[in-house]
C-alpha positions in Angstrom: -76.7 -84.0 77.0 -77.4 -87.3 78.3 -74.3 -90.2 78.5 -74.7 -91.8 74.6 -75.8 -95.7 75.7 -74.5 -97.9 72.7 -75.9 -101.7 72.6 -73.9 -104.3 70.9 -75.7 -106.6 68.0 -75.1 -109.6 69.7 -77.0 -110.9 73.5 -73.9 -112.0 74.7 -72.0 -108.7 74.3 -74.5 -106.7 76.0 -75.1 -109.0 78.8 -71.2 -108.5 78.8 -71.1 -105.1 79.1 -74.1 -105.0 81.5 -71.9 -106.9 84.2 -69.1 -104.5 83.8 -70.6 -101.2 83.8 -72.5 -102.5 87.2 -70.5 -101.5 90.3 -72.5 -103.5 92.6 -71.2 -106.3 90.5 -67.6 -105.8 89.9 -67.5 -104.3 93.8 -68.8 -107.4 95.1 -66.2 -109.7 92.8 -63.7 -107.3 94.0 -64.3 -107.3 97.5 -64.5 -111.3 97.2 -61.4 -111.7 96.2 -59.2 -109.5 98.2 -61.3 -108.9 101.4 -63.9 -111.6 101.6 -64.3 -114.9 103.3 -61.4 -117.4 102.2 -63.7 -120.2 101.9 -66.5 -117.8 99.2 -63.2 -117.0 97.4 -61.9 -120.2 96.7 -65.4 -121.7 95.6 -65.4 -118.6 93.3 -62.3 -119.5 91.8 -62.3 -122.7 91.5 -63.5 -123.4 88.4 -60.5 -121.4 87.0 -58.5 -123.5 88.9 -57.6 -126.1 86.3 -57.5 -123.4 83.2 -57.2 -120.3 83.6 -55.5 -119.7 86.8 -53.5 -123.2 86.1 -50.0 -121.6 85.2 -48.7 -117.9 87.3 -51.9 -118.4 89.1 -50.9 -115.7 91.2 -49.8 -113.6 88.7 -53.3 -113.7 86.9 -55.4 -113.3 89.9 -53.7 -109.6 90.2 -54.7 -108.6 87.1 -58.1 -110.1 87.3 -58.4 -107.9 90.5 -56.4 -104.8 88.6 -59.3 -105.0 85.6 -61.7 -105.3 88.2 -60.7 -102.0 90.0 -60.9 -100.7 86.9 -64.0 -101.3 86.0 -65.3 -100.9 89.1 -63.9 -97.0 89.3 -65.5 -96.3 85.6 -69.0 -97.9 86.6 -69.4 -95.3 89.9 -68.0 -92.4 87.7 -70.5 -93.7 84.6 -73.3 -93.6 87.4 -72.2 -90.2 89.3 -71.9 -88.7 85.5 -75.3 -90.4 84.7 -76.9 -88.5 88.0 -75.3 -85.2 87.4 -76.4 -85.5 83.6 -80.2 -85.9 84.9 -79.5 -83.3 87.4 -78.2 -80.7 85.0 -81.4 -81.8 82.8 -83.5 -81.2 85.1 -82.5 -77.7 85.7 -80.5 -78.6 88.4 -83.5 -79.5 90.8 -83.7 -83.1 92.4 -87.8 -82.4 90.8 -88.8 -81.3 87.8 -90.6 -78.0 88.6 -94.4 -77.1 88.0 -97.5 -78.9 87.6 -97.3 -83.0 87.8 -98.3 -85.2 84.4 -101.5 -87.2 85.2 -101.3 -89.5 82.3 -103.6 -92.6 83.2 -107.1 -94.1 82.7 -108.7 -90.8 83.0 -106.2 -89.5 79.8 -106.3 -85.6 81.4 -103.2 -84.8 78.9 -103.0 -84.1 75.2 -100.5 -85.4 73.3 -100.1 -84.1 69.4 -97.7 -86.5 67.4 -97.1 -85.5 63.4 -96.5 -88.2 61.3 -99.2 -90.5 63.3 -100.3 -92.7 60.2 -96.9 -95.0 60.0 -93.2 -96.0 61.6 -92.6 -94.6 64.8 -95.7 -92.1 64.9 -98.1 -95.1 64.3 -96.3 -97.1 67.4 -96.6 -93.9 69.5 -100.2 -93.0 68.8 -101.2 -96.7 69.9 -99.2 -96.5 73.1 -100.0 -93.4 74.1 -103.5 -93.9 73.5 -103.9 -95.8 76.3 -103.0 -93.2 78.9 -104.0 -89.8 77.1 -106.0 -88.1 74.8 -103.9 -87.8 71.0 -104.2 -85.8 68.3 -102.5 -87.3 65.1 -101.3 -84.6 62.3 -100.4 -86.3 59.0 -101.3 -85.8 55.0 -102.0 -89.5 55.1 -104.9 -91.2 56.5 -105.1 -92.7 60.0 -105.2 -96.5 59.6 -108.5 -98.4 60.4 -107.0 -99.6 63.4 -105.7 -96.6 64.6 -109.3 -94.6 64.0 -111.1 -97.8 66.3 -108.6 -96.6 69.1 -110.7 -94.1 72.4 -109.4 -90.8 72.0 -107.5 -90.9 69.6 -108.2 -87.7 66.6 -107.0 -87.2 63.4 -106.3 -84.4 61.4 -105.4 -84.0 57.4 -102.5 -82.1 57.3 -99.4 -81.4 55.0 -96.5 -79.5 57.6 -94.7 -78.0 55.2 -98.0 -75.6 54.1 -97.5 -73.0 57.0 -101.0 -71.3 56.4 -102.8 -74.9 56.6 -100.8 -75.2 60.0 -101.7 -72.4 61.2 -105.4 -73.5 60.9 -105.4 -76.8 62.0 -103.2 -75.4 65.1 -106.0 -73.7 66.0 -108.6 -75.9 65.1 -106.9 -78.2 67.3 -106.8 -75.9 70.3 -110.5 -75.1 69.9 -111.2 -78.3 70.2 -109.3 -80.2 72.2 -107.4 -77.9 74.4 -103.8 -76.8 74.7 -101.9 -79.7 74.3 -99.3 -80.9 77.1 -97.3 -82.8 74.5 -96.0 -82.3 71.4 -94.2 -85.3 69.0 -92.4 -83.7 66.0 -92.2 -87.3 64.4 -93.0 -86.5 60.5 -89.8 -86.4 58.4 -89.4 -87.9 55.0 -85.8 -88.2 53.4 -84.3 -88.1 49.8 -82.1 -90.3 49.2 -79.8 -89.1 46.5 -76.3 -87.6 46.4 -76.3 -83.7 46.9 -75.2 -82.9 43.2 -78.3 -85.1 42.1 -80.8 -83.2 44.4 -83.3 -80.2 43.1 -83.4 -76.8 45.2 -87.3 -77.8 45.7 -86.5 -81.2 47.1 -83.8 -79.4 49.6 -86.5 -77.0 50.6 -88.8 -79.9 51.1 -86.7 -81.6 53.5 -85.9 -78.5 55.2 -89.5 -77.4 55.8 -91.2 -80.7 57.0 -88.1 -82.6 58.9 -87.3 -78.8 61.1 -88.7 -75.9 59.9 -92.3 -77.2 60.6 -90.6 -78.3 64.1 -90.3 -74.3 64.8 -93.4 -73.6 63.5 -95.3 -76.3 65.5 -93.3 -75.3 68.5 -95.0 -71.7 68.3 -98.2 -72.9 68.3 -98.3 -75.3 70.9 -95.3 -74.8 73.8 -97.5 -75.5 76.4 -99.2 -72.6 78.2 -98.0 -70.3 76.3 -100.4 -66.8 77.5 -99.3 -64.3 75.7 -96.5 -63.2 73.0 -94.9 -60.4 74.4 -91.2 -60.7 75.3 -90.6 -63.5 77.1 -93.9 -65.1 76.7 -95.0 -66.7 79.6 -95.7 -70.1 80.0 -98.5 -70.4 82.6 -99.3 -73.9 82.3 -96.0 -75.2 84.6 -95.9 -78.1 82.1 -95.3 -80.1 79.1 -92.6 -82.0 76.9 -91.5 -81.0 73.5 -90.1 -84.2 71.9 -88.2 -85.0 68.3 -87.5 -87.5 66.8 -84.1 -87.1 65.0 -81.4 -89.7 64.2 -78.1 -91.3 64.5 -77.1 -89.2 61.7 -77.5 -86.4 63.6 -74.0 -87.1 64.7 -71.9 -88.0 61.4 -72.2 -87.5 58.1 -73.8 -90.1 55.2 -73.5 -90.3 52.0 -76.8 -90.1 49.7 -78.5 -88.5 53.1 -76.7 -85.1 53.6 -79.3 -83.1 53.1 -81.4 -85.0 55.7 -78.6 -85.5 58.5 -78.4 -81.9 58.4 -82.2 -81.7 59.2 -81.3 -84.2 62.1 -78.8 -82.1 63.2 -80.7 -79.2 63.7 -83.3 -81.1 65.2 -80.9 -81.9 67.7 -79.8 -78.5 68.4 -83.2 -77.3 68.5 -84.3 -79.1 71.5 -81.2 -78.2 73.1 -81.3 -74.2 72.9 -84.9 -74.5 73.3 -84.5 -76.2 76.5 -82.0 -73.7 77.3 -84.5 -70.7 76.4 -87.3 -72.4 78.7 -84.4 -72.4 81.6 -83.2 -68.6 81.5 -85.9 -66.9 79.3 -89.4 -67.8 79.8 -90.7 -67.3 83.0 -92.8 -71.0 83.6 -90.1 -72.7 81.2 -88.6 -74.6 83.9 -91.1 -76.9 84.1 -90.9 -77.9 79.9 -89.0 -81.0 79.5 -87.2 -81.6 76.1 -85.9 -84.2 74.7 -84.0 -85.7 71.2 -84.4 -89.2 70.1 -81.9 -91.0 67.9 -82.8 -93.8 66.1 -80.8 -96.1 64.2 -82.0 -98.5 62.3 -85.8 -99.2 62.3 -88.4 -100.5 60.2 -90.3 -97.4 59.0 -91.0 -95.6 55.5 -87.9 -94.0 55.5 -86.0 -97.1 54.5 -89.0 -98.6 52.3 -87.1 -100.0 49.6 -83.1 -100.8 50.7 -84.1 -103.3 53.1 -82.0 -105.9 50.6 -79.1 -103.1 50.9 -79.4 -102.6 54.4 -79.2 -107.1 54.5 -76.3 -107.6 52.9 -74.4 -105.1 54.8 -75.5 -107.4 58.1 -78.0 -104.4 59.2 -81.7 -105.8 59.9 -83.6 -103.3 61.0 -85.5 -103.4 64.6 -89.4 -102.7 65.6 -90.2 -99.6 66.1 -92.6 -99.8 68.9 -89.3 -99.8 70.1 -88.6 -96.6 69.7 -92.1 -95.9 70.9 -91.6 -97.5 74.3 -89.0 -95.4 74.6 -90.1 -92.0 74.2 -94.0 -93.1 76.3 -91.2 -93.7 79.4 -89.3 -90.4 78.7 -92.3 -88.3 78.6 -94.9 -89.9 81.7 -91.2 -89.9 83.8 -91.0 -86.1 82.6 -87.3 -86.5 81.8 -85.7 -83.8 79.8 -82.4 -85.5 77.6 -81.5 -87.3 74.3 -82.4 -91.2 73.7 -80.1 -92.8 71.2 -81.2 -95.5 69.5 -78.9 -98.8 67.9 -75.9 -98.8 66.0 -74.1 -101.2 63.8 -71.4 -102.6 65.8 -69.7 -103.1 62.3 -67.9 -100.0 60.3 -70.8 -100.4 57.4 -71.4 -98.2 53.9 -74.8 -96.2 54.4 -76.9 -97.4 51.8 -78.4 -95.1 49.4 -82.1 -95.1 50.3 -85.3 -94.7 47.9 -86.2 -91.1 46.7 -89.5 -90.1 48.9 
């Protein structure tokens, strides 16, 4: 899995943490002021002169130096972890193998996203409309300005109805081709303690949020030629990307039922992209990835934005979250994005039925 990047709520904090998580930074500061030039190191320091270096000057100049050791030894081990991670994602190849992407102008790539008509589905259609063909699958209707958009195709469908799925799947590949890219982005949520859910609203969740995930899976892992045991996977590439959450990685009250949808989002991309590895012949060239957002403005917390406000949470854009996955998949990077946390222990706020 890829290193977990957190981000602070305030600028200052991250610019903070930027600085000492660099290397090149706290290596040059370090080398400054124990091997450099005496006259760079006293114009460095002098501004500290009068304050903090004013009493056991000395004294406070060692562990300046100390912390910066320190930080300098955990930036080249974050970076050397970072590199191995991407390695080890990557199948242990400095190049992803197979076919290259040729996302551009010419939009030779097909990229089906469920869930296209709002949040982070809506975002992603837009953006990825501008460098591929895209299929939208959703049982609402594609805004106006979505449908004014080159390319871009729509298709009325409810993921939880497995025989419609099927259909549509098809229809899909008739038309348009195999697709390169697949988006499980539809999920819908609850919002109620578990002792106050029905058996059909915990079968909803299930089927749309990861069942349909497997299902969509089957129908569109790229190239797939035949399903005979192990199918192979002639087309040498492709991405399968979820969108999950933070909750896929601690519990919430009021959301159970869908954190443990999130979860096994989560683990599905990561045995999947252990199955293309060692199983499929051609499945070293799928990338996978997980996404993890925290909180964003989408339909999921229509309804507890007041909640979400006095608990200091304002939730962020979610073309955020859109950027980010358009720059995982033309990079063809297999990993997990994580998304923003609360940098403040908070209650999880019990969010609108849906």
């Amino acid at each position: 899995m890829s290193v977990i990047r957190f981000e602070g709520a305030s600028y200052s904090l991250r610019a903070a943490q930027a600085v000492f998580n660099e290397p090149l930074v706290t290596g040059s500061l370090l080398y400054i002021l124990t091997l450099g030039p005496v006259h760079i190191r006293e114009r460095l320091l002098r501004p500290f002169r009068n304050n903090v270096l004013a009493t056991n000057g000395a004294s406070r100049l060692a562990t300046i130096v100390a912390a910066l050791k320190a930080f300098f030894i955990l930036g080249v081990i974050s970076r050397i972890n970072k590199a191995l991670n991407r390695l080890a994602l990557n199948g242990w190849a400095l190049k992803r193998k197979g076919a290259p992407f040729e996302f551009g102008p010419e939009k030779k790539e097909l990229v089906v996203i469920t869930g296209g008509s709002s949040g982070f589905g809506y975002e992603m259609v837009k953006a990825f409309s501008k460098i591929a063909r895209v299929v939208s699958l959703d049982v609402n209707p594609l805004p106006a300005e979505l449908e004014k958009l080159p390319d871009v195709h729509h298709y009325h469908l409810d993921i939880s109805n497995n025989s419609d799925l099927q259909k549509v799947c098809a229809d899909v590949r008739t038309v348009h081709g195999d697709p390169t890219v697949l988006i499980n982005n539809a999920g819908i949520a609850n919002g109620r303690p578990i002792l106050q859910t029905t058996n059909e609203a915990t079968e909803k969740i299930f089927q749309i949020n990861l069942i349909a995930h497997f299902a969509l899976i089957r129908e569109f892992l790229p190239g797939t030629t035949n399903f005979s045991l192990p199918p192979v996977l002639s087309k040498r590439k492709g991405h399968i990307l979820s969108i999950a959450s933070m909750l896929s990685f601690f519990p919430a009250r009021n959301l159970v039922d869908y954190a443990c949808t999130k979860i096994g989002a989560l683990y599905l991309t990561e045995g999947l992209r252990a199955e293309c590895l060692h199983v499929y012949p051609g499945g070293e060239s799928i990338c996978t990835t997980s996404v993890h957002p925290g909180w964003y403005s989408t339909g999921i917390i229509r309804g507890a934005e007041d909640s979400l406000a006095k608990q200091g949470i304002v939730p962020r854009d979610p073309v955020e979250v859109a950027e980010r996955v358009v720059e995982q998949v033309v990079k063809g990077r297999s990993g997990s994005e994580l998304g923003v946390l609360p940098t403040k222990a908070v209650a999880l706020p019990q969010l609108p039925p849906t």
